[in-house]
N, C-alpha and C positions, 0 to 999 in steps of 0.2 A: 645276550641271549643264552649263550651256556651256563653263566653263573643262575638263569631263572631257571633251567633245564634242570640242574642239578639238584636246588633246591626241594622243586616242584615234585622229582623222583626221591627225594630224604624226605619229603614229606607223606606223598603216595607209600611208602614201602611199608607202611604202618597199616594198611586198608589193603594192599595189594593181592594178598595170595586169596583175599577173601572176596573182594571184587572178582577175581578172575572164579574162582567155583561158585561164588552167585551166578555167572552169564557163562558160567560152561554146561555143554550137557556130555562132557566127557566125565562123568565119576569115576568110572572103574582106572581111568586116567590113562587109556590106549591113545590118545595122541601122545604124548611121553615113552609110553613103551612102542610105540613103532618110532619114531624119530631115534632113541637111543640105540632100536637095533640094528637101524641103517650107518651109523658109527663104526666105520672101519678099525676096529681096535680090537686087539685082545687080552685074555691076561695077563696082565704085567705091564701093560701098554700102560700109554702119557694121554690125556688129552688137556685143551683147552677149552673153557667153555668162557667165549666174549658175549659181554652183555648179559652176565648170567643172572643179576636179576639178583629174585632172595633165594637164588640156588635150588629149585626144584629141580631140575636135571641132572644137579652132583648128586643123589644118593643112588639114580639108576645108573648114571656112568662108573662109580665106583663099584658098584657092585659086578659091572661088565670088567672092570680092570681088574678087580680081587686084592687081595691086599699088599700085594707086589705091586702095585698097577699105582699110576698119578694122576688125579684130574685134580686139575687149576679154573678155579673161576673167576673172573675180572671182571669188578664193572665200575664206571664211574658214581656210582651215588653210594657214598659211606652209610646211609639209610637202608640201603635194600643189604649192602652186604653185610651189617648187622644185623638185620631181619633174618638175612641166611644162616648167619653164626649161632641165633638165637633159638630160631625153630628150627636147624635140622642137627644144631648140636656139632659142626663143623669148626675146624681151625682154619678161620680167616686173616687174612691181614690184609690190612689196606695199606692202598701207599701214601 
């Protein structure tokens, strides 16, 4: 089952960020900026972001940290973390 799980999500990450703004009516993208601003961190600050997916929440958490600051995103499916590398223009690496 994980090995379909994973596949299924390197498959998906190709459709994903578009699926998701087809069936959101959040444009202005204020789910994203209320969730990032409840993130206890500050300039300079470390975060982790698990399950990050194709990484829509690393460009507002970096910009919370500033260029001193570290946000790490993880996820299991080498699809979406390429997806993140791709369109947010991010230095990823998988493991």
């Amino acid at each position: 089952m994980k090995g379909l799980r994973r596949v299924y999500y390197d498959i998906f990450s190709r459709f994903y960020d578009g699926f998701i703004a087809l069936h959101s009516r959040d444009t202005q993208g204020a789910a994203r900026t209320f969730l990032v601003d409840r993130v206890p961190v500050q300039n300079g600050g470390s975060v982790l972001d698990l399950c990050t997916g194709t990484g829509t929440l690393l460009t507002y958490l970096q910009a919370k940290v500033g260029p001193s600051g570290q946000v790490i995103g993880v996820d299991f499916s080498t699809g979406m973390l390429r997806t993140a590398q791709r369109s947010r223009l991010l230095n990823i690496q998988s493991a």
